[in-house]
C-alpha positions in Angstrom: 136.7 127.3 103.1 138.7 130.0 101.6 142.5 130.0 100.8 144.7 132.2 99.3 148.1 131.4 98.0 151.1 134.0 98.0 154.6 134.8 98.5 155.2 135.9 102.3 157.4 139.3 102.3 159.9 138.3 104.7 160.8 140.4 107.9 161.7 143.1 108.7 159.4 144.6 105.4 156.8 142.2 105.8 155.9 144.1 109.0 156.8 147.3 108.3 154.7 147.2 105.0 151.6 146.1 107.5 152.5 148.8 109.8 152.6 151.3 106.7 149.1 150.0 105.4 148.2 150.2 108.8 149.2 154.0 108.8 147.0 155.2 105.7 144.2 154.0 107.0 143.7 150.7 105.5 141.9 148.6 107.9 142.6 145.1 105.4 146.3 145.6 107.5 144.5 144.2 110.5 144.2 140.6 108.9 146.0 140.3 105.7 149.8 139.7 105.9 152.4 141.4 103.5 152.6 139.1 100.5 152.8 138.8 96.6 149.2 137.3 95.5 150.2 134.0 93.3 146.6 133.0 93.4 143.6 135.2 94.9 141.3 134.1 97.2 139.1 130.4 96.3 136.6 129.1 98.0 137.1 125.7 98.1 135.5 121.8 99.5 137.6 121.1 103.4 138.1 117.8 101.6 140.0 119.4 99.0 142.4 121.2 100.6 144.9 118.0 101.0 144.9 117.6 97.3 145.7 120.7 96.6 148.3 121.2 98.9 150.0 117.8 97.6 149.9 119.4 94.1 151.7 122.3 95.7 154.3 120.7 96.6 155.3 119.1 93.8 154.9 122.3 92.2 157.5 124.0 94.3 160.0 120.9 94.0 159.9 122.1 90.5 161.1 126.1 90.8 164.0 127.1 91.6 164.1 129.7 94.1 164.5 132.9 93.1 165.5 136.8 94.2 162.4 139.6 94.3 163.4 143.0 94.6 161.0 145.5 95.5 161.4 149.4 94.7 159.0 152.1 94.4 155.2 152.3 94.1 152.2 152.0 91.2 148.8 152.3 91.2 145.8 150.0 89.5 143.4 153.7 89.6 141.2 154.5 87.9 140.2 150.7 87.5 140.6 150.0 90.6 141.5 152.2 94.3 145.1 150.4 95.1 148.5 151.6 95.8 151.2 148.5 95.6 155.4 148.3 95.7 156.6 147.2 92.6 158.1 144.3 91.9 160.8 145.1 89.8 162.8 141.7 90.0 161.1 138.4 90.2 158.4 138.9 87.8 159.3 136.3 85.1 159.3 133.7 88.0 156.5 135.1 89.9 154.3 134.4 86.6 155.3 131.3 86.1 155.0 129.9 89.6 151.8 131.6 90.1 150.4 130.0 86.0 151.3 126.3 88.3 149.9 127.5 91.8 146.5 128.2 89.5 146.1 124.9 87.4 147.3 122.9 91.3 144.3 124.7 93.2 142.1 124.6 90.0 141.4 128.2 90.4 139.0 129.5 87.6 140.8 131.8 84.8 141.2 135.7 85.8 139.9 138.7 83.7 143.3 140.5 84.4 146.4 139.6 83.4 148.8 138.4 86.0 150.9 141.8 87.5 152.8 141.0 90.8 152.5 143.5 93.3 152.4 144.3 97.3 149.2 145.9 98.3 150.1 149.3 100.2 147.0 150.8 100.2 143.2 149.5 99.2 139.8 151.2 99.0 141.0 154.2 100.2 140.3 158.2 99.5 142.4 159.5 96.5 144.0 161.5 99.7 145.1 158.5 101.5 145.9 156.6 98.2 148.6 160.0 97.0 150.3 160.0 100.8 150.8 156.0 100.4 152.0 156.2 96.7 154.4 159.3 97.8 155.7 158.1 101.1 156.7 154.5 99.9 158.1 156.0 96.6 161.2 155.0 97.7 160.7 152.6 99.6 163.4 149.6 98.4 164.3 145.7 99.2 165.8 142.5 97.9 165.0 139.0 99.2 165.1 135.5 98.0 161.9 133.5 97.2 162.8 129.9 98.9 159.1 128.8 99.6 155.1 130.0 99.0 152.6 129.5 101.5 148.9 128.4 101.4 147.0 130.3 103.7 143.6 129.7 105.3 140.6 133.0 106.0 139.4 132.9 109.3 136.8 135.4 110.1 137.9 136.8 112.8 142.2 136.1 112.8 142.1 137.2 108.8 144.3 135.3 106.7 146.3 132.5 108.9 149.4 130.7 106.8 148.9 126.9 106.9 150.7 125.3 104.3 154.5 126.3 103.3 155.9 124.9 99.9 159.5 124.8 99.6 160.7 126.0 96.0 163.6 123.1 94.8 162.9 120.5 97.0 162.3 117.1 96.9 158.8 116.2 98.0 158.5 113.7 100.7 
């Protein structure tokens, strides 16, 4: 099974962000939720999924929540065809939880450095890529991290949230 692990972007710019995405062209809207990638996508043992979420949660018992703000956009071109919003508050914290979301779901090391980011715009013409970097230029919001989710790929629904880990609380 695959899973992913993120930060949801909460509503109303977790929509609109889809619905942007949606608007350059970028078909990966259809089935991948706005979100801040703590660990990318694993394929993992069905029997393994309840230890990993139990390591999840006593993860998040141990982070505090924290605020995100997101302003502006960047690009990963030429190494790769991707337009994201910045996160320009948060990142400290975003690092650190996603360093413990890693080691809980085992996931092997990555050969890039650890850059939070919301996806805009992927695979795209340079054409599309430029209209998504310039219209969401400004594009600005602030919202508090209480919780990360685990979600689930399902080939035909996308990426399907499952799991949500509270950040600061107890676990049960």
């Amino acid at each position: 099974m695959l899973i992913g692990i993120s930060i949801a972007i909460p509503e109303p710019w977790g929509e609109w962000l889809r619905e942007k995405r949606r608007s350059f062209g970028d078909s990966g809207a259809e089935h991948i939720p706005s979100h801040i990638t703590l660990s990318p996508p694993l394929e993992i043992a069905e029997n393994d999924l309840e230890r990993i979420a139990t390591a999840l949660t006593a993860l998040g018992a141990k982070h505090q929540p924290f605020t995100v703000a997101l302003a502006g956009t960047g690009t990963f071109r030429p190494v790769s065809d991707v337009v994201y919003i910045v996160v320009r508050q948060g990142v400290p914290e975003s690092a650190e939880l996603a360093r413990g979301v890693q080691a809980a779901a085992m996931a092997p090391e990555s050969e890039h450095d650890f850059h939070p980011h919301v996806t805009v715009a992927h695979e795209l013409n340079h054409e599309a890529l430029d209209l998504a970097a310039a219209d969401l230029a400004d594009f600005e919001c602030e919202f508090e991290v209480t919780e990360f989710k685990l979600y689930v790929h399902d080939d035909d629904r996308g990426w399907e949230p499952v799991r949500s880990f509270a950040l600061g609380a107890e676990p049960v």
